[in-house]
N, C-alpha and C positions, 0 to 999 in steps of 0.2 A: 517666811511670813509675808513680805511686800509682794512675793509674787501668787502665795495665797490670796489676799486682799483683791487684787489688783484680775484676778481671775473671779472672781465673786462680783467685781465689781464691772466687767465686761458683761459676766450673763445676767447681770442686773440690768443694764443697758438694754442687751437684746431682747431681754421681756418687756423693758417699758416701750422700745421699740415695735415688740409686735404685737403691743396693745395698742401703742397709739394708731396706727396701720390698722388695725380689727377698730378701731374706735373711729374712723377716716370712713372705712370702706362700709359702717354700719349706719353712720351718717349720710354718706350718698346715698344706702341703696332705700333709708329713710323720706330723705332727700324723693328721690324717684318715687318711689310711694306715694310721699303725697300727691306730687303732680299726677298722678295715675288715677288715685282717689278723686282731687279733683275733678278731671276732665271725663273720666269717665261716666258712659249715660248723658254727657253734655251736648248740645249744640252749639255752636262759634260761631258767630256773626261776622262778616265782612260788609263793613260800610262801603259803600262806592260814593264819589261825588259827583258822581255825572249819573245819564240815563242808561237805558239796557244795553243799548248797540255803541257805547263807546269804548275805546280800548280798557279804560281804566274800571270797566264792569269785566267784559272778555278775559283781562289777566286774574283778577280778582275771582272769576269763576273757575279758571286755570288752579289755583292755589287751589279753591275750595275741595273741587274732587281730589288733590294727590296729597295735601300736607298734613291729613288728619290720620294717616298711618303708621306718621312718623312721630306722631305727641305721643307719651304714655296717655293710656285710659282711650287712644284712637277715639276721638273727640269726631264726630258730622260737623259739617260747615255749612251754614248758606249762606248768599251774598244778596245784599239788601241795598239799594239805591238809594241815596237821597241828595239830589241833584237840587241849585242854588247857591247865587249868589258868588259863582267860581269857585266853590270848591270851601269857602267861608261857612257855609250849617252846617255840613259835617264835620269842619275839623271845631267849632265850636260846641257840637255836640258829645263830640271824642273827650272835650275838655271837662264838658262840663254837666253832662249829662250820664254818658254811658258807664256801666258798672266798672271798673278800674281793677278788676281782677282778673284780666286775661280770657276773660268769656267774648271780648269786641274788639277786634281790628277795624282797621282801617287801611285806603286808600286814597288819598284826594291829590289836589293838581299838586303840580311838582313846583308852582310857581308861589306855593304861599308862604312859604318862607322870605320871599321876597318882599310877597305884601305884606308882612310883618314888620320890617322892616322900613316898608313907603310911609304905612299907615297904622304906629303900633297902638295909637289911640282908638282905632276902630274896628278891635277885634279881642276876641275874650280868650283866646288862647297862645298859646308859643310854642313855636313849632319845634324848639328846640330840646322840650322837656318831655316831647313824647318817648315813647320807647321803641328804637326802629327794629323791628323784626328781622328786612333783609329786603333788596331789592330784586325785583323780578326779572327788569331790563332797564338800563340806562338809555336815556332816548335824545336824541334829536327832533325837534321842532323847524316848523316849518312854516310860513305865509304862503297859501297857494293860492290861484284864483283859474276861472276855467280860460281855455287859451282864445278863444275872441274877448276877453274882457276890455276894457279901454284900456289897458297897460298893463305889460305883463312882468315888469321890472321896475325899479325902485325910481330909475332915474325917471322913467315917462309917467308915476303915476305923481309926477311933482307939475307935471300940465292937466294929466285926465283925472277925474275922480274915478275913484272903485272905493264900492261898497262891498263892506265887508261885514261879517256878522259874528257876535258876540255873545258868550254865555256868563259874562258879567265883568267886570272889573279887575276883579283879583285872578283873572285867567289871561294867557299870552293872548288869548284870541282878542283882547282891550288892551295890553298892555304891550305887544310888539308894533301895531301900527299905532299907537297913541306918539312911543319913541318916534318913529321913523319920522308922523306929521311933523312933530316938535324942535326935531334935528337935522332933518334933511328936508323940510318943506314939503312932504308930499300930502296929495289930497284925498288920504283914505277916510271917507266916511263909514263911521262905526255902527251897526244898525244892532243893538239888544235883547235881549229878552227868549233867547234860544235856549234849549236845556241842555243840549248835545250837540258832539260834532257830528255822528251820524244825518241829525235832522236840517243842519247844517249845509251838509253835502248835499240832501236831497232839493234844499232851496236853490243849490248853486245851478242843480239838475234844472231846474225850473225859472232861471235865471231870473230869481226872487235878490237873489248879492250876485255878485261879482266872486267873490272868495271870502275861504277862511284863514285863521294862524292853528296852530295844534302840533299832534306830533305824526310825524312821519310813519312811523309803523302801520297809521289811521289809514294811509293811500295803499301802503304797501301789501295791507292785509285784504282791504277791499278792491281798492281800482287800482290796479297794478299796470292793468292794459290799457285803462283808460291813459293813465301819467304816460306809458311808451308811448303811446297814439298820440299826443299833444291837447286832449282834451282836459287837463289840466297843466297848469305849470307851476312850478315849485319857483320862485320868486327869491326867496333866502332864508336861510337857514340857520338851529340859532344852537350852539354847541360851542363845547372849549376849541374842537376842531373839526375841520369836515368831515361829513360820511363819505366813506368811500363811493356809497352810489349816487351820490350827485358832486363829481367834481369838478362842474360847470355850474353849480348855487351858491350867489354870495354868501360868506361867513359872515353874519353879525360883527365878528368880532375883528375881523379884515377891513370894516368901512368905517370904523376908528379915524379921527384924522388928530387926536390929541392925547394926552398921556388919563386926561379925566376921563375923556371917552371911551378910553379904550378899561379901564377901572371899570365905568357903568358897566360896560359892554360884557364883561368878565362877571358882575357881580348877576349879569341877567343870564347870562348861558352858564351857572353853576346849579339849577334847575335842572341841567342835562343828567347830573350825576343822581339827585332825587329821585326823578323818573320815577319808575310804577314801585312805589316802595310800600311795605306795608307796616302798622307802626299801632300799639297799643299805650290804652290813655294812660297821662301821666303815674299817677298812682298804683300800676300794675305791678305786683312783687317779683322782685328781681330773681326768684327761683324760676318763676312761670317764666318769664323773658327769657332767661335762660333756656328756658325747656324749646321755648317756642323757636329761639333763634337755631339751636340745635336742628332740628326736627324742619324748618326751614333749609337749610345746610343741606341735609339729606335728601332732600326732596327734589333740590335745584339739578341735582347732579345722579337723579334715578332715571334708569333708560326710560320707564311708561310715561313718566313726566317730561322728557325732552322729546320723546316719539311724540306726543300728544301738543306740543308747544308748535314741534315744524306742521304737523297735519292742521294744523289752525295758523300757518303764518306767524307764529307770533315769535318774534326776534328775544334769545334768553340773552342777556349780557349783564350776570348779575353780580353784584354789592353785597359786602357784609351789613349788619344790623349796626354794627363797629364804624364801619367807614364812610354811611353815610349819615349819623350822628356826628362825628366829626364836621362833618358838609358841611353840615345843618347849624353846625355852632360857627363855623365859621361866615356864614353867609348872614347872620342875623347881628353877626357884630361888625358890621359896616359902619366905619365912621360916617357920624351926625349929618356932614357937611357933605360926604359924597351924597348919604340918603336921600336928604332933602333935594338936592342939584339932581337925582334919577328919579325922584318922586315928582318933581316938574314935569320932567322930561316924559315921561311914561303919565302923565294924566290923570294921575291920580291926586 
């Protein structure tokens, strides 16, 4: 009789077993359904913070053609600019404007976590509470200026001015030579009011500045030949560590001469990890995130998508949605008293 029982009570198990199983796998495929329902007959907006020709539109347009294959319901993408104030409209707009259902990405500078951080009274969003989709490429930034400028390195522009030019405040192109004046006495005048680094570059064409700050990819994609030929020069460089292809560019994080500094210096090159990441506004339902960061994943590591990233230059070296969430919490909980002492320092 117990081993009656006890046999009744095993194929009891197994059934409630491959109910729960049929009740799991009927939920997921539910699950996917909607997301399919959803997106389908949709179009997906990608914000950009900057203008057409900067990288952070280029990758952003890279997404748009491959990742809408990979969502259920194959959702069209287009990519929409709205350049200002470094990268501050759009991620305010992400917060506090755009629909919160996975219908709007976004892309803006990799440094506003930072300025969150300098300035958290002067911004209506946190960067920490978006929802990071995935990044495209992890980047390195760069001070360059063109190579007759009145100094081509850190130490001689603490005698000569260079002008250098600005797409606002909350972007490294204000915030890397703001540090350097502040810290190391040099005499970079900051000139404003630029949309892009593209138009940037054309002023520098025009020897309207002297240089700009931005990311490295921006030379590599465009003036390649120019940089070998010496018509620009890379100044230094601002990452956890060097890029392999400049290992004659000071590290930011090498001209530390204090343990506080060398703190700033780290909490400024953790921006590198950011890089071109793309991130839905807070609000967005953690199924679509899901879908998205999925669908993301597959995209990053599709042959048409990495054939299509080299034939456009554009460097992949990508981040989970995971990991750089993480970053992102990490970098905006900088103690009070470092903030304040790098929010001098940087100008803000």
């Amino acid at each position: 009789m117990i081993e009656s029982f006890a046999g009744i009570g095993l194929r009891a198990l197994a059934r409630a077993a491959c109910t729960v199983s049929l009740s799991v796998t009927f939920a997921a495929a539910a699950r996917a359904d909607a997301i399919s329902d959803f997106y389908a007959g949709k179009t997906i907006r990608i914000i950009t913070s900057t203008g057409p020709a900067s990288t952070y539109t280029t990758y952003a347009q890279l997404v748009a053609e491959f990742i809408g294959q990979h969502i259920p319901g194959n959702p069209k993408l287009i990519v929409q600019t709205m350049p200002g104030a470094g990268g501050v409209l759009a991620a305010n707009h992400m917060a506090n404007i755009a629909p919160q259902d996975g219908s709007v990405l976004a892309t803006v500078h990799e440094t506003l976590p930072i300025e969150q951080v300098l300035k958290p009274d002067g911004i209506k969003f946190d960067m920490s509470k978006f929802k990071y989709i995935g990044v495209m490429s992890m980047i390195t930034s760069t001070m360059t200026v063109n190579g007759d400028a009145p100094a081509t390195t850190v130490e001689g522009a603490k005698t000569a001015e260079v002008i250098l030019g600005s797409t606002g405040r909350g972007s490294i192109t204000h915030q890397l030579p703001s540090l350097l004046n502040n810290l190391f006495g040099t005499k970079y005048r900051i000139v404003g009011g630029y949309q892009a680094m593209g138009e940037m570059t054309l002023a520098m064409d025009r020897r309207e500045i002297h240089g700009r700050s931005g990311s490295l990819v921006g030379w590599t994609q465009t003036r390649a030949k120019d940089v070998a030929d010496g018509k620009f020069v890379h100044v230094v460089q601002v990452n956890l560590k060097k890029d392999p292809s400049l290992p004659n560019t000071p590290l930011l994080l090498d001209m530390a001469r204090n343990e506080r500094e060398r703190q700033i210096f780290e909490f400024i090159s953790s921006s590198a990890l950011v890089g071109r990441s793309i991130f839905a506004p807070p609000g967005t339902p953690d199924e679509r995130v899901a879908a998205l960061r999925k669908a993301f994943q597959a995209m990053i590591v599709s042959p048409d998508f990495l054939a299509a990233a080299k034939k456009r230059d554009h460097d992949i070296i990508p981040a989970t949605g995971e990991e750089v969430q993480a970053a992102i919490a990490k970098t905006v909980s900088l103690p009070r008293d470092l903030a304040e002492e790098a929010r001098i320092a940087m100008g803000e």
